[in-house]
C-alpha positions as CSV (number, residue, x, y, z in Angstrom):
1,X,1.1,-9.0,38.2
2,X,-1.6,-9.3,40.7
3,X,-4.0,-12.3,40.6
4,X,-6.9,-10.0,41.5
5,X,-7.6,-8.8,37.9
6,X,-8.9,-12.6,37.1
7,X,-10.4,-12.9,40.4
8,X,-12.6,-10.6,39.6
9,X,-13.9,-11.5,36.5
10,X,-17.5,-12.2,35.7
11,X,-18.8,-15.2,37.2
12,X,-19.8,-18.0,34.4
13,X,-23.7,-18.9,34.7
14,X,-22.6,-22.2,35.3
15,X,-20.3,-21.6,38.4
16,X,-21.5,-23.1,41.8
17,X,-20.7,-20.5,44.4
18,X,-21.9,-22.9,47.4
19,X,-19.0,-25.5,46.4
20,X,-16.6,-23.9,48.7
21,X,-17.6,-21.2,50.5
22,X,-17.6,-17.4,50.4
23,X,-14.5,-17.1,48.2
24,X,-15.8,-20.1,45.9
25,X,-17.1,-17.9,43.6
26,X,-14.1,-15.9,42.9
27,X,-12.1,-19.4,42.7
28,X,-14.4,-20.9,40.2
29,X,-14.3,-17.9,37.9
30,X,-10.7,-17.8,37.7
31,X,-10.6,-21.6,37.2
32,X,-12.8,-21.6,34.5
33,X,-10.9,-18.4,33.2
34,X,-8.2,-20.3,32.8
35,X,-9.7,-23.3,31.0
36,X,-11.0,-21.3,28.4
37,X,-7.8,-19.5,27.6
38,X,-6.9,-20.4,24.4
39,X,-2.9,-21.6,24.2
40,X,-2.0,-19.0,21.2
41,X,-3.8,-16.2,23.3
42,X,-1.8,-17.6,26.4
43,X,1.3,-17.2,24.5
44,X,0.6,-13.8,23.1
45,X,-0.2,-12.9,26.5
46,X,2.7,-13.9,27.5
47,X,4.6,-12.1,24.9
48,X,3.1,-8.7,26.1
49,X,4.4,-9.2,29.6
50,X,7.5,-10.1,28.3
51,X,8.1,-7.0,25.9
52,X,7.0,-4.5,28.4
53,X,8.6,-5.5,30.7
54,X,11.9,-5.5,28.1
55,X,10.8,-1.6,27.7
56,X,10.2,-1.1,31.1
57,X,6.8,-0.1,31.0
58,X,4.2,-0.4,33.7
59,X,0.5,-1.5,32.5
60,X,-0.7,1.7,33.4
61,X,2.2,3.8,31.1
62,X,1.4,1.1,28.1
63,X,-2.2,1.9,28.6
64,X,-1.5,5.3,28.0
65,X,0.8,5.1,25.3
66,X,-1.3,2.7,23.3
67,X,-4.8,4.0,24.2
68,X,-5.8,0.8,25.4
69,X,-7.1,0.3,28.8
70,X,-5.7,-1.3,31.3
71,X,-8.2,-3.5,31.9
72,X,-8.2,-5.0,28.1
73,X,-4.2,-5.3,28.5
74,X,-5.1,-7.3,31.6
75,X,-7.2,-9.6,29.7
76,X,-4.4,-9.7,26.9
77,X,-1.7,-10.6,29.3
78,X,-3.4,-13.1,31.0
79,X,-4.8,-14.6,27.8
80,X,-8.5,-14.4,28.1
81,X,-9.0,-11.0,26.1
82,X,-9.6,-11.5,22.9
83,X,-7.5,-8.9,21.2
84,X,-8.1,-7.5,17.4
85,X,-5.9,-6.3,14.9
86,X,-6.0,-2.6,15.8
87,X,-5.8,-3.1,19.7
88,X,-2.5,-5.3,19.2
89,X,-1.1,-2.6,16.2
90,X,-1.9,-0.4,18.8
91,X,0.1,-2.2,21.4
92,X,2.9,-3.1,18.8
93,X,3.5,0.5,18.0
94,X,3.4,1.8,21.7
95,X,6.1,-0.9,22.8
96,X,8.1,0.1,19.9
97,X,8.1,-3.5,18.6
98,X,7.0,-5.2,15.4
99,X,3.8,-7.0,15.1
100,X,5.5,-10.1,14.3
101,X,7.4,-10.3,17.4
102,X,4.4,-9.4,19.2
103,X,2.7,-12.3,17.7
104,X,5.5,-14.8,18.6
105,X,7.1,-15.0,14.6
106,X,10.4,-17.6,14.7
107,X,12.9,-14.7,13.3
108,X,11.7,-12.8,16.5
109,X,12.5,-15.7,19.2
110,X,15.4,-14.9,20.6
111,X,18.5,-12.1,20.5
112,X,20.4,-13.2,17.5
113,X,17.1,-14.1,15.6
114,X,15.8,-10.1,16.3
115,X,19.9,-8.9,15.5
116,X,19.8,-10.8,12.2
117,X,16.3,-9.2,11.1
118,X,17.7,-5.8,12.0
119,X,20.5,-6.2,10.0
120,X,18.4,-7.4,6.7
121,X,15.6,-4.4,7.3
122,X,14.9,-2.2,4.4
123,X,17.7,-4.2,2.5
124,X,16.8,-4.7,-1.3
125,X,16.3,-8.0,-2.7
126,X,19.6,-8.1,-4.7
127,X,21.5,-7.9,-1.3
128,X,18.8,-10.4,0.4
129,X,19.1,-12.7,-2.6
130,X,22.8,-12.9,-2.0
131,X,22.9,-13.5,2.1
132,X,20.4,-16.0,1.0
133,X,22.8,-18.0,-0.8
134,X,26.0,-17.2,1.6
135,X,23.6,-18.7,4.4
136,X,22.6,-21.9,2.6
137,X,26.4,-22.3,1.7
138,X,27.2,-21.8,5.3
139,X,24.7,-24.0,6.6
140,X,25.4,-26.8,4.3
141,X,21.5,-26.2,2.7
142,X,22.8,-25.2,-0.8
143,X,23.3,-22.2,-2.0
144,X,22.4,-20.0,-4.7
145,X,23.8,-22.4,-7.6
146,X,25.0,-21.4,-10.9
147,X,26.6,-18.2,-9.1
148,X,30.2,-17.2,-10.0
149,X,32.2,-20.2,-10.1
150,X,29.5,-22.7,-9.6
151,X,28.2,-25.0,-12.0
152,X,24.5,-24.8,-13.1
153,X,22.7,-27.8,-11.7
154,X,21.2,-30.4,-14.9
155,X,17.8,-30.3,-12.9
156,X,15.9,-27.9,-14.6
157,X,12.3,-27.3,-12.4
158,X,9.4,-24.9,-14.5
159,X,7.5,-23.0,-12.5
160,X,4.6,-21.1,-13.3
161,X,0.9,-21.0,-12.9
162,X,-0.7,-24.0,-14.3
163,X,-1.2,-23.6,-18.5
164,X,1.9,-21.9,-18.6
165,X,2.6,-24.9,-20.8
166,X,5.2,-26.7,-18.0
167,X,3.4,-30.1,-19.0
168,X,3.7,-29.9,-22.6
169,X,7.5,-27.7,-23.4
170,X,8.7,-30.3,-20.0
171,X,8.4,-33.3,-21.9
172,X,9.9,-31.8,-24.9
173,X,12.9,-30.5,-23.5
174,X,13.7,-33.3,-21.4
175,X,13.6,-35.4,-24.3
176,X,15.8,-33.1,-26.0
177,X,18.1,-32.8,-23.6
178,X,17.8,-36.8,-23.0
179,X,16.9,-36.4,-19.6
180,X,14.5,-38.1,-17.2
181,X,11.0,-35.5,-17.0
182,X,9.2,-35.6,-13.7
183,X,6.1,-34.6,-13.4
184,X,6.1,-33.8,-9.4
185,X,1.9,-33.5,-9.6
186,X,2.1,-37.2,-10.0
187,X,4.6,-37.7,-8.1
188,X,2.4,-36.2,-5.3
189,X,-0.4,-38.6,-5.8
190,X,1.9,-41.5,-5.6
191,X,2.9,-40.9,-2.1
192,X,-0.4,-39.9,-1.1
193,X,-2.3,-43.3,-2.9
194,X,-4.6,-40.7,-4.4
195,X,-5.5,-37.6,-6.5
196,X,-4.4,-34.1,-5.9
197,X,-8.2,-33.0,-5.3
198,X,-8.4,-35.8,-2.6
199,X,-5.3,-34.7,-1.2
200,X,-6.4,-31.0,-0.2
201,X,-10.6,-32.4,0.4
202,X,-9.7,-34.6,3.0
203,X,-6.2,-33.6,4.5
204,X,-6.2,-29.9,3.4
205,X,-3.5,-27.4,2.2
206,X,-0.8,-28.1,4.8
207,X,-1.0,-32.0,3.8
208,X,-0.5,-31.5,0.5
209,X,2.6,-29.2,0.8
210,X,4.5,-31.8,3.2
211,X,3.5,-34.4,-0.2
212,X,4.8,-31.6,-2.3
213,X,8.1,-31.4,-0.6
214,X,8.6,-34.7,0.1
215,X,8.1,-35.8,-3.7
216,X,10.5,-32.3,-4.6
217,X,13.6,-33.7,-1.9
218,X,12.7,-37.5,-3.5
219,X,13.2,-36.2,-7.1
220,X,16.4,-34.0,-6.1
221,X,18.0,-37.1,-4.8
222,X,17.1,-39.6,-7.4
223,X,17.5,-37.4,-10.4
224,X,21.1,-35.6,-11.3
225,X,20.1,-35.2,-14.9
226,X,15.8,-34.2,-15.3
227,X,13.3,-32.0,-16.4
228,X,10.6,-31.4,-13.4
229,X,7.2,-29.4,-14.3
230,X,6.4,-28.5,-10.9
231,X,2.4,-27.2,-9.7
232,X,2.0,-23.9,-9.9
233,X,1.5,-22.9,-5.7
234,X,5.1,-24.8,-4.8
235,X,6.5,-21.4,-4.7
236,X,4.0,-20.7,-2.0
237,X,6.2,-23.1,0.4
238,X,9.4,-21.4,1.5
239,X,10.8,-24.4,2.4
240,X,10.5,-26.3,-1.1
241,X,11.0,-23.7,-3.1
242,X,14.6,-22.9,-1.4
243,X,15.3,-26.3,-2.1
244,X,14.4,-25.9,-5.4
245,X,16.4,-22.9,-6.5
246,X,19.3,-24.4,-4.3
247,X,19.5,-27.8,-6.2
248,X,17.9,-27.0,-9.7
249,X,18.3,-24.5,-12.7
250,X,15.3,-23.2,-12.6
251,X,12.6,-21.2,-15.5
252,X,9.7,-19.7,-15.3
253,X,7.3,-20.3,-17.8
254,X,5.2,-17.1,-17.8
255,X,2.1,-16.6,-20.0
256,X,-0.8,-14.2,-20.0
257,X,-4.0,-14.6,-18.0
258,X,-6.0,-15.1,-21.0
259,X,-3.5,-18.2,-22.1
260,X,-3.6,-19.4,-19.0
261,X,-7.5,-19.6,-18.6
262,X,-8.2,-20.7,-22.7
263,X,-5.1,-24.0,-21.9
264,X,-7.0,-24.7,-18.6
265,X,-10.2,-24.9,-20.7
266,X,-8.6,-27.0,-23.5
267,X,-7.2,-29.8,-20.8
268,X,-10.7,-30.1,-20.2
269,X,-11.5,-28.6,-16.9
270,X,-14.3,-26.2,-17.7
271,X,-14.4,-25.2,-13.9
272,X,-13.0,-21.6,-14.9
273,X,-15.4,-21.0,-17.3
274,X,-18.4,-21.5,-15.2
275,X,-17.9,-17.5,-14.2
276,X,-15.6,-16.7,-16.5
277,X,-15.4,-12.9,-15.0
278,X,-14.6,-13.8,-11.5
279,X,-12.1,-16.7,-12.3
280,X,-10.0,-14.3,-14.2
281,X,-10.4,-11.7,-11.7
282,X,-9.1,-15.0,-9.3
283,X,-6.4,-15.6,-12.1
284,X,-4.9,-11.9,-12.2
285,X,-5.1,-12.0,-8.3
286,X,-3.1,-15.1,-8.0
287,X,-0.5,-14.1,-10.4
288,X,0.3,-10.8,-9.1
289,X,0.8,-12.4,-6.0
290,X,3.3,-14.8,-7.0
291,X,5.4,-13.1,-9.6
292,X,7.5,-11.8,-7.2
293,X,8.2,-15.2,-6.3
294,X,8.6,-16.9,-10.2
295,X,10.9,-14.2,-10.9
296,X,13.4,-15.7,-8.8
297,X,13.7,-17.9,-11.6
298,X,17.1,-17.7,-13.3
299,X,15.6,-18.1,-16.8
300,X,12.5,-17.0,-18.3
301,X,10.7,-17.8,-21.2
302,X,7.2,-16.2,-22.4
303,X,5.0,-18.8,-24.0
304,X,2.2,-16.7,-25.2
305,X,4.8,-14.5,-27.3
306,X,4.5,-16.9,-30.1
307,X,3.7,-20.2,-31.3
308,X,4.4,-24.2,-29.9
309,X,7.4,-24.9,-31.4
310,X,9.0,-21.2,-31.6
311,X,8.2,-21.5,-27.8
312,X,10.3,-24.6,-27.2
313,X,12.9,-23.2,-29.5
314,X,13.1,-20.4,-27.3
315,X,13.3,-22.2,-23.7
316,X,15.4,-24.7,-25.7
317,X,18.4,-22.4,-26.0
318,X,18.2,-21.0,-23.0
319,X,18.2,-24.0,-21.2
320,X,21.4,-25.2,-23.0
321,X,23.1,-21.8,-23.5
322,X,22.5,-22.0,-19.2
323,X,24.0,-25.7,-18.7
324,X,26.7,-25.0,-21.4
325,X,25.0,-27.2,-23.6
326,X,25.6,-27.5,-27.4
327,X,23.4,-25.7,-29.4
């Protein structure tokens, strides 16, 4: 690629063509070109060179094929264009590659990794769900348990949004069952040194997911026999929630959005109610985006279907129907 497309880049107000001569200019620009390149756009430059040139494709032919001009796909390529969403679609589709390998995604890093996602493509989740659990068995991870000959694990994790009732029918069963009940929200706090709030106001998100897996591995390990009520967004972690359907039994607690907002309410925090319409717009939005996710669950009980203690009757004998359990 020739160096002349950043040698002739604008020169920055602040460059000093007298430092060096005639061609001080041009050297200045390109030095401070490449200061300001920013290491993801670096890399996705990077990434472009590298997939057209797997295609074969000159600039000039992916220019034409994408409608992009050469000139931007300089700036791309050499990291200092900054690129949206349409221009690198554009680019994706005109290399005949995925936007995730375009952007640098793990599954895309190498041969095997881009063999295995072709083999998985436009596979339905009964078939994913089960390489899923052949590859944790192969690896050593843990597989899908309870399958076939396996035996149901006696840590039983609820999942659910928070009011599903986790708190409450948790401490029930496990004292039914005469297990051990975890509550992993506290369990969180105790490896931080402080509240949940605190955890995501002053480390953020990412923070408190490395606390939330840490304290879901600690309990795994400690417990063989417990009831964990788990927050409502672990699902959100593929990491932690793997672990979880590879080492627990696990049940979704599912209720409606009304339930969930009016037992929110009743623990006290009013924060929902303050715009009532928009939270449960919020609400809905939140659980259609993770039931996908809680139906992974092997069991499922509906605690808005009917009273407290028909509720817990319910998840009751599934639970022990699950770990072959008298009744």
């Amino acid at each position: 690629m020739s160096s002349t497309i950043l040698l002739n880049r604008e020169v920055p107000p602040d460059a000093n063509p007298e430092r060096g001569g005639p061609h001080a200019t041009d050297r200045d620009a390109a030095e401070a070109a490449s200061a300001a390149r920013h290491p993801f756009l670096t890399a996705l430059g990077d990434r472009v060179r590298s997939l057209r040139a797997r295609r074969g494709m000159t600039r000039k032919a992916l220019a034409l094929a994408s409608d992009v001009s050469e000139r931007h796909l300089a700036n791309l390529e050499y990291g200092t264009g900054n690129a949206s969403m349409l221009v690198l679609l554009q680019v994706a589709q005109a290399l005949q590659c995925s936007m995730a390998e375009l952007i640098g995604d793990v599954s895309t890093s190498s041969p095997e990794w881009l063999l295995i996602r072709e083999l998985l493509e436009h596979r339905d989740e009964t078939t994913l769900r089960r390489v899923r659990a052949a590859i944790g068995d192969l690896l050593g991870t843990g597989g899908e348990h309870g399958q076939g000959a396996r035996t149901r694990s006696t840590r039983v994790a609820l999942i659910g949004l928070r009011g599903a009732g986790k708190s409450t029918l948790g401490a029930m069963l496990a004292d039914d069952l005469g297990f051990g009940f975890v509550e992993l929200s506290r369990e969180i706090e105790k490896f931080a040194g402080c509240s949940v709030a605190e955890i995501q106001n002053l480390y953020g998100q990412n923070a408190y997911r490395r606390y939330e897996r840490r304290a879901l591995e600690e309990a795994v390990q400690i417990y063989p026999e417990a009831v964990i009520a788990t927050p409502g967004g672990i699902v959100s972690d593929p990491a932690s929630f793997n672990l979880m359907l590879a080492h627990c039994t696990t049940v979704w607690l599912k209720a409606t959005p009304e339930d969930h907002m009016k037992r929110v309410a009743a623990q006290g925090d009013m924060r929902p109610m303050a715009a009532s319409r928009e939270a449960m717009d919020d609400l809905k939005s939140i659980l259609a985006g993770r039931a996908s996710f809680y139906s992974k669950a092997e069991l499922q009980v509906d605690t808005s279907a009917q009273p407290l203690a028909e509720t817990f009757q319910a998840l009751r004998a599934k639970v022990r129907e699950a770990l072959q359990m008298p009744l």
